[in-house]
Structure formats: structure tokens, C-alpha cells
Steps between C-alpha positions, in 0.01 A plus 500: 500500500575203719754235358433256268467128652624213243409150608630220375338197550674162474300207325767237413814453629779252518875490486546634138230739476244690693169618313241750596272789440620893540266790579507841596302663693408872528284701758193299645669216368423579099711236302674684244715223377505109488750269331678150555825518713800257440785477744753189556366251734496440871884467598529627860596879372792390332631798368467501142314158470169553729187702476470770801355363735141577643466807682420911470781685330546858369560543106721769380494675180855549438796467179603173432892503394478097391128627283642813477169651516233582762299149696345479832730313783414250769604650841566322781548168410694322786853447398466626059517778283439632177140272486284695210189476334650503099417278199564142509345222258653202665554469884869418456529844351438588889788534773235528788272804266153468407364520126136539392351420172192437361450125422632176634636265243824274494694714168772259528404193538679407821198412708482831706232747395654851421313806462417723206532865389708625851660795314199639443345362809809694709372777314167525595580442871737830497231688344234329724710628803615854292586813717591281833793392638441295780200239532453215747598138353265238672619131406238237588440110389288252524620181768801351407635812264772714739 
């Protein structure tokens, strides 16, 4: 079997918080998978503080000692590290990651929409992507999203 493509597709984005749609796609381009993504905003790859920027990257399915516990990594992002794929309601609970969920809604009140259910979003998109190891990360946007 060939590997697994996820796209993510950025919608909104600005300085806080970037906003999009996931999907995976298997053989012939079958979609297997689809979710929201949330990742910090657009802060010139900041380590820790920016989304990764757009590009084609290779995702690793590897241990986690911070999670301690299996996630896919971002490789190849000029200049970071450690960027995963792992549950996140809020995109300040991101240091450069990417969450998906379910629903867009602003659970706290603080003007920023956050997204629902990611634990068990996360948890789909390992068993969405189950037996590989490896799959191709495509990051697009629409203008002005990086």
C-alpha cells in the first residue's frame, strides 16, 4: 500500500491562531478522514509560537517522551522539532503542533474560537492512518494564510 497523504488546509489565520480543515487521503485519493485543524498563528516559524509553515513534509509515527505515548511527527520543518499532531482544545495549548477537533466554538469566552472533542478526534486520525508509519504531510492555505 502506498502512504497515506494528510492535507491540511488553512482557512483562517492570523497572529494568534490559524484555522483549517484536515483530511487524509488513501489510494486514488479516497478520503478516509476529515476534521478541523488548530495550530498557533502565523509568527514567522517561531519556534514554539508559529504554525509550520506551508510546504510538503514527512510524518512519523514514533513515541512521544513529553505524551509519553505514540503521535505522528512533522519532519522537516526548517529550523524545529518535536512538531506533532496530538490533542489540543485551545491553540495556546500549541508550541508550533497541530490539534483537530470536531466543532468550532469559542469554550472560553476569550474571543478566539477553539475546537471540540480533539481527544477523540486524535484518536480517530491514528486509527484513520492505522498500520503506517510514514505518510506525506501537505500544508496548503488559502491567500494571505502562510
Amino acid at each position: 500500500m502506498s502512504k497515506p497523504i494528510v492535507e491540511i488546509y488553512r482557512r483562517h489565520q492570523n497572529t494568534t491562531q490559524t484555522m483549517g480543515t484536515c483530511t487524509i487521503l488513501m489510494e486514488n485519493d479516497v478520503p478516509t478522514f476529515a476534521s478541523l485543524s488548530l495550530e498557533p498563528g502565523w509568527n514567522n516559524n517561531e519556534v514554539s509560537k508559529s504554525c509550520v509553515p506551508i510546504g510538503i513534509y514527512e510524518l512519523v509515527w514514533e513515541h512521544s517522551p513529553k505524551y509519553k505515548r505514540m503521535l505522528w511527527e512533522i519532519k522537516g520543518v526548517p529550523g524545529r522539532s518535536e512538531a506533532k499532531f496530538h490533542p489540543l482544545n485551545y491553540y495556546y495549548d500549541s508550541e508550533g503542533c497541530v490539534g483537530l477537533g470536531v466543532r468550532p466554538i469559542d469554550m472560553n469566552k476569550d474571543g478566539h474560537l477553539d475546537i471540540t472533542s480533539s481527544r477523540d478526534t486524535i484518536e480517530d486520525f491514528h486509527a484513520a492512518l492505522k498500520g503506517h508509519t510514514k505518510a506525506l504531510l501537505i500544508i496548503k492555505g488559502k491567500p494571505g494564510c502562510n
